[in-house]
C-alpha positions as CSV (number, residue, x, y, z in Angstrom):
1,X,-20.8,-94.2,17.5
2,X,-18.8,-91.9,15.5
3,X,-21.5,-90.1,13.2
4,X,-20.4,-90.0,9.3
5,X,-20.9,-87.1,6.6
6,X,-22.8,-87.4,3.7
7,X,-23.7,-85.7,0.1
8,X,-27.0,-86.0,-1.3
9,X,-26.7,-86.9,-5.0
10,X,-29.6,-88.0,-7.9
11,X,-28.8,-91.1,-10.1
12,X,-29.2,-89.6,-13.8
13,X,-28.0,-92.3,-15.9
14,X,-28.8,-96.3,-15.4
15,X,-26.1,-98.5,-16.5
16,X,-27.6,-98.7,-20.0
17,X,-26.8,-95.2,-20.7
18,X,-23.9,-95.4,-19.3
19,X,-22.8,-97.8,-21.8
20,X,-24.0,-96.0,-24.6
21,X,-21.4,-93.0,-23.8
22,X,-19.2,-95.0,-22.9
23,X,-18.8,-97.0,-26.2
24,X,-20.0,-94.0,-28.0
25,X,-17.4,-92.1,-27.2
26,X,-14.6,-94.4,-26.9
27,X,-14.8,-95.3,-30.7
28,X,-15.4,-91.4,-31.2
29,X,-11.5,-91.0,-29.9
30,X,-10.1,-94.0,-31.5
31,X,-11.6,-92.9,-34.7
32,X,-10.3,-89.2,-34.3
33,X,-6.7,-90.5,-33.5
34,X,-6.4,-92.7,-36.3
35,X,-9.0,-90.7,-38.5
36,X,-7.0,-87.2,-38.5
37,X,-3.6,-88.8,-39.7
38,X,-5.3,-89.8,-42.8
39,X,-6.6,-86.7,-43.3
40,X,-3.6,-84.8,-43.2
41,X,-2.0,-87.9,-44.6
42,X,2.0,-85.7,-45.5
43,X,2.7,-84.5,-42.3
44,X,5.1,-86.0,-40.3
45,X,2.8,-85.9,-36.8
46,X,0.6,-88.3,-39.2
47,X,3.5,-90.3,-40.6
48,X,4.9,-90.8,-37.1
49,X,1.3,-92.1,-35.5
50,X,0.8,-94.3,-38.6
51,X,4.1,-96.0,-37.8
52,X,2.8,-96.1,-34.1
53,X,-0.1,-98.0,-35.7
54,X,2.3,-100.4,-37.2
55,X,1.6,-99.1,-40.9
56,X,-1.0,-97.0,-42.4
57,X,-3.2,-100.2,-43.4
58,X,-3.5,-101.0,-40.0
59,X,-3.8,-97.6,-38.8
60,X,-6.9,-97.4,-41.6
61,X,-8.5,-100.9,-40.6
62,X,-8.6,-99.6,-36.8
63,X,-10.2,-96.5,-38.1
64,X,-12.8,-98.5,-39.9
65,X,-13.4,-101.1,-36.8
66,X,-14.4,-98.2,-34.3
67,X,-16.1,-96.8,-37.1
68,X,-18.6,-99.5,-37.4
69,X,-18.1,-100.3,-34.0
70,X,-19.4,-96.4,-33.1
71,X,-22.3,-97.4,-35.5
72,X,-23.3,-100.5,-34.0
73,X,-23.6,-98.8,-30.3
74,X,-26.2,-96.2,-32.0
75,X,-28.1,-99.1,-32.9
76,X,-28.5,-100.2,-29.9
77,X,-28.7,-96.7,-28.3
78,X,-32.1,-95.9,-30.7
79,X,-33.3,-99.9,-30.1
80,X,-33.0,-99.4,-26.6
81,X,-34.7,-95.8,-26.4
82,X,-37.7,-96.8,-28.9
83,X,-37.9,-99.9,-26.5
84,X,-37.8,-97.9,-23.6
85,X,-40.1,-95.2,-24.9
86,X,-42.8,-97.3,-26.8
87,X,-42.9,-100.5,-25.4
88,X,-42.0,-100.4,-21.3
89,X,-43.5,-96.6,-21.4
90,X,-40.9,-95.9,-19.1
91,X,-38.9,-93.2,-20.4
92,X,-40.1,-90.2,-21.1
93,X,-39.6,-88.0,-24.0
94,X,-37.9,-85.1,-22.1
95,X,-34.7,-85.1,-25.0
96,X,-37.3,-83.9,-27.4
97,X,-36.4,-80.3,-28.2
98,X,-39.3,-77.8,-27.2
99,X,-40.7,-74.2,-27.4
100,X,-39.4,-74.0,-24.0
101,X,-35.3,-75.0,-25.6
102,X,-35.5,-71.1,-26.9
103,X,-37.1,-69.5,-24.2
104,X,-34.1,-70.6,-21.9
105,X,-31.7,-70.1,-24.5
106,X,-32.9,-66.6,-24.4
107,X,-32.6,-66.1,-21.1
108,X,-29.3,-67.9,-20.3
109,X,-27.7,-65.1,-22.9
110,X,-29.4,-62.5,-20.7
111,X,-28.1,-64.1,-17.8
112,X,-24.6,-63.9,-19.1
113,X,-24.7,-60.7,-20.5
114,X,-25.9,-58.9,-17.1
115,X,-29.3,-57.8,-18.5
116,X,-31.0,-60.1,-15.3
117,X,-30.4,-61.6,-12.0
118,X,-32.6,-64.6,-13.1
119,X,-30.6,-67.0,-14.3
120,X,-32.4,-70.0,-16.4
121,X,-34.1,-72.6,-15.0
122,X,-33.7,-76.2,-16.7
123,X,-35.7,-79.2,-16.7
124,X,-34.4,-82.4,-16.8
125,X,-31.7,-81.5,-20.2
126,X,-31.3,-77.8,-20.8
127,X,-31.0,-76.4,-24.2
128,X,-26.9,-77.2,-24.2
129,X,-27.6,-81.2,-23.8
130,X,-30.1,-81.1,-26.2
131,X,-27.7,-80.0,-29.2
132,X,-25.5,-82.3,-28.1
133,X,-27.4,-85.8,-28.4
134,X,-29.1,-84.3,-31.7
135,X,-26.0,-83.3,-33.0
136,X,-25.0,-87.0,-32.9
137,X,-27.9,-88.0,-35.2
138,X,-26.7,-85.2,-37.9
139,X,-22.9,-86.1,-37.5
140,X,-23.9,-90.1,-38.0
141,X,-25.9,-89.3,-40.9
142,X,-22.9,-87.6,-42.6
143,X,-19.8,-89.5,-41.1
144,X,-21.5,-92.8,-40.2
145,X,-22.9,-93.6,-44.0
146,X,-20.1,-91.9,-46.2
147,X,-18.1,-93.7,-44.3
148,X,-19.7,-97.4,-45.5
149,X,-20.0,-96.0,-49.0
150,X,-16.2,-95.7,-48.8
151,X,-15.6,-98.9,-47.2
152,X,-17.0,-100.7,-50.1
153,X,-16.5,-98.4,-53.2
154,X,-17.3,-101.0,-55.5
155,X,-20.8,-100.7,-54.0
156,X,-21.0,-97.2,-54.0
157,X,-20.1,-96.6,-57.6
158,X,-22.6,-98.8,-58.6
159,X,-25.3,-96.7,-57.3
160,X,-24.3,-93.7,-57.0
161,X,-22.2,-91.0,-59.8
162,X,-18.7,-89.5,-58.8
163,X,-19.8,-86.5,-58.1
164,X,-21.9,-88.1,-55.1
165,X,-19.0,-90.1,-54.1
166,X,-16.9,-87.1,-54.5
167,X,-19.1,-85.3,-51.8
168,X,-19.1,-88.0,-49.7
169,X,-15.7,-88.3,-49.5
170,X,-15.4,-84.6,-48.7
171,X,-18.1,-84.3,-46.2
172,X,-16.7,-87.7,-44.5
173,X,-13.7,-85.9,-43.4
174,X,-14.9,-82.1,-42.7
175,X,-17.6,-82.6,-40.5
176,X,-15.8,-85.0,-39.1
177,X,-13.4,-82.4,-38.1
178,X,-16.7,-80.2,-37.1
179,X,-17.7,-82.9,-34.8
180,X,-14.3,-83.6,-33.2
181,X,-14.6,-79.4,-32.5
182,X,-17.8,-79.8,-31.3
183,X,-16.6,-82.5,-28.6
184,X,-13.6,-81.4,-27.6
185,X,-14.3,-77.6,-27.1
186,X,-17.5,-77.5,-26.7
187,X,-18.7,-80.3,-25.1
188,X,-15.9,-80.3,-23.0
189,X,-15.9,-77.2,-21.8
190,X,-19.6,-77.6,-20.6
191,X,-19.1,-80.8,-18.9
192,X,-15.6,-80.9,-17.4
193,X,-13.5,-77.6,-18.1
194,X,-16.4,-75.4,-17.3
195,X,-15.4,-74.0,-13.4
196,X,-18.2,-75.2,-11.7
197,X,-17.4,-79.2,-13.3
198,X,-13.4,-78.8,-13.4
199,X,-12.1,-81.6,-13.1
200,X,-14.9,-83.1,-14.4
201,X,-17.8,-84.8,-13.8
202,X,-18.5,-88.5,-12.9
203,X,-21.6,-88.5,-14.3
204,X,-20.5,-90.8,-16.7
205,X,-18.7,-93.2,-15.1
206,X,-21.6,-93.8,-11.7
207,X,-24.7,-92.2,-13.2
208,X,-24.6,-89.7,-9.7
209,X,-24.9,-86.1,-9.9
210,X,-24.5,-84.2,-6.7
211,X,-27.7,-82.6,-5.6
212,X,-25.9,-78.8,-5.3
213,X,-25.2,-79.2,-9.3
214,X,-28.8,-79.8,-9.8
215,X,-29.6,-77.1,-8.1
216,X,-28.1,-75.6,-10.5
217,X,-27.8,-77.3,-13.6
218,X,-31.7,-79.0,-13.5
219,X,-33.7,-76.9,-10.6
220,X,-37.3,-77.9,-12.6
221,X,-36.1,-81.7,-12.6
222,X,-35.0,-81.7,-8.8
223,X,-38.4,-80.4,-7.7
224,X,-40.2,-83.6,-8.9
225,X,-37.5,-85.7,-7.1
226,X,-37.7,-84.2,-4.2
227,X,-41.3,-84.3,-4.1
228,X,-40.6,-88.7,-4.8
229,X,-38.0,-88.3,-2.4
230,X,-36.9,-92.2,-2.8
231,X,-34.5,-90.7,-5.9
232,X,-32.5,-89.0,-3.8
233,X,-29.1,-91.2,-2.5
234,X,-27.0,-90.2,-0.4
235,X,-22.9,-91.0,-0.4
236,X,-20.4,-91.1,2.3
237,X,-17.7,-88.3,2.3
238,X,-15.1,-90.4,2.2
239,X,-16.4,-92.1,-1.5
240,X,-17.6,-95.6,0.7
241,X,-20.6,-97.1,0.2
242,X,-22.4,-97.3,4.4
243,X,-25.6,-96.7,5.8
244,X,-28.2,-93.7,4.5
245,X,-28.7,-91.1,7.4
246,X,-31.8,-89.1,5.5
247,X,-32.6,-85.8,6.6
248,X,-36.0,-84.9,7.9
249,X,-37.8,-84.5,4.0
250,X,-36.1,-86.8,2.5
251,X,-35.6,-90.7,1.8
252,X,-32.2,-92.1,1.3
253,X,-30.9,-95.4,-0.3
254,X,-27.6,-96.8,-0.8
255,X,-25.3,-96.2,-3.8
């Protein structure tokens, strides 16, 4: 029996928030493609992906259907997590940013800077992760209800003055232009571009990461599961699903 290779790897994300990244940042692009050319409304990138579009009113509806679209999956994103958190008890609150966020902060710029060998050792979201979900909140906030003020201006005026509409407007588009910065240099570079990801990481498409990232993305987080041991899965080489062959302290299941 010819003996097959395997890679250990931790499930991190169930299907549910899966689909919450997924459809979170799915509208995120649409919305920047077809957000930017109205921006920069005169210039003739903008005129050309408007005509793309099939007009700018289309181009504009779009924008405003992944808009609320984008809006409706953070509803259910918060629904699910109070759910999950309040009700089932089964999630724990390990997003919540902690004394602990600035400690490792501290020592990740040490890290980097040369001033120790001890790099910094992350729980289950290190410091990074944590700005991004919360940044989310803040740019929905801004982006998310300007953006409904604008889609019904009738409403808006009537309770609220121009100068409020005004800064609506305004904010609307520049932080959305922070955010899309945010994602695409930023987070991007921490979960795909950075050298130890590149080309990218899977994470969000299967919910697996490989247990040799954990060890050194998460080391506090992989300590509990090795100690539950039934977390850990392991995959064939060759990306097909077959039969576990767990090593001594672990236990295996199938993807």
């Amino acid at each position: 029996m010819e003996k097959r290779h395997y890679r250990a790897a931790v499930r991190r994300w169930n299907l549910h928030q899966r689909i919450h990244h997924i459809g979170m940042f799915s509208t995120f692009i649409l919305c920047t493609i077809t957000g930017l050319p109205i921006k920069w409304h005169d210039n003739s990138l903008s005129l050309a992906l408007a005509r793309w579009f099939g007009g700018p009113d289309t181009m504009l509806n779009i924008h405003i259907g992944s808009g609320l679209t984008m809006i409706a999956v953070s509803i259910y994103h918060l629904v699910w997590m109070f759910y999950k958190m309040l009700v089932k008890k089964d999630l724990g609150w390990a997003i919540m940013p902690t004394l602990k966020d600035v400690t490792d902060l501290v020592q990740h710029l040490k890290y980097q800077l040369g001033l120790t060998d001890q790099p910094a050792r992350f729980d289950r979201y290190s410091y990074k992760e944590k700005f991004d979900y919360w940044a989310v909140f803040w740019g929905m906030f801004i982006i998310g209800g300007s953006g409904i003020f604008m889609m019904m201006p009738e409403w808006g005026a009537a309770l609220m003055p121009r100068w409020l509409i005004d800064c609506w407007r305004i904010g609307h588009s520049d932080e959305a232009v922070l955010a899309i910065l945010a994602i695409f240099v930023w987070h991007f570079y921490n979960v795909h571009f950075n050298p130890d990801f590149f080309p990218g990481s899977t994470t969000w498409f299967n919910g697996l990461m490989d247990i040799r990232v954990m060890e050194h993305e998460h080391p506090l987080e992989l300590e509990r599961i090795k100690k539950e041991q039934e977390k850990i899965i392991l995959i064939p080489e060759e990306g097909q699903e077959g039969e576990a062959w767990p090593s001594s302290n672990t236990v295996a299941t199938k993807v």
